[in-house]
Structures are given as structure tokens and as C-alpha cells.
N, C-alpha and C positions, 0 to 999 in steps of 0.2 A: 568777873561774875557779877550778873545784876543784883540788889536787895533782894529782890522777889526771889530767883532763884539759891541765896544764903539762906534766907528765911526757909525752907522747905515750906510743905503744904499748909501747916496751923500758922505761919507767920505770914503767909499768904494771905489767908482766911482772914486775916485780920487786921487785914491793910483793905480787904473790902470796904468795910465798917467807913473809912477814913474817905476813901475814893465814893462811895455812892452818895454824898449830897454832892460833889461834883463832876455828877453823869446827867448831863443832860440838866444842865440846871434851870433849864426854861420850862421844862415839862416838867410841871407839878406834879404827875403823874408818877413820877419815879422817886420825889420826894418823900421825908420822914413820914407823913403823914398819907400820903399818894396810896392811890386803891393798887400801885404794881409796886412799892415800893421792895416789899419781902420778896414777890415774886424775883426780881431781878438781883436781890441778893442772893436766890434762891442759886439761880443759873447762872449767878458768877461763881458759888461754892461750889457749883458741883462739876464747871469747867476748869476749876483749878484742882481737884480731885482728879480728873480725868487724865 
């Protein structure tokens, strides 16, 4: 069994956190401060909900 799948959905959720400064690290854009940053945290929570 993978981490991610031990972990159910809130330990999921919160390995987001840890993996989105290294999504795309060239694009600023998805960066701490990046105008898509939340967004794309957005749609990683709600695809790990899903």
C-alpha cells in the first residue's frame, strides 16, 4: 500500500502542502506567491476528494 493511500483523504490533503512548491517549479505561476498558486491547490484537493 502506498503512503498516500495509508494516509486516507486528510493525510492526502496534506502532502499537497509539501508537493506544490515542487509542481512546476519553473513557473512562477504556481508558486507561494503565483496568481494560480491556491488555485491549483484548489484542484489537487478536490481530485483527492474525488
Amino acid at each position: 500500500m502506498s503512503e498516500a493511500n495509508s494516509l486516507g483523504r486528510e493525510g492526502s490533503v496534506s502532502l499537497i502542502h509539501l508537493d506544490l512548491p515542487r509542481t512546476f517549479p519553473m513557473l512562477s505561476i504556481f508558486q507561494d506567491e503565483g496568481p494560480l498558486h491556491q488555485s491549483l491547490a484548489n484542484v489537487l484537493k478536490e481530485y483527492v476528494c474525488y
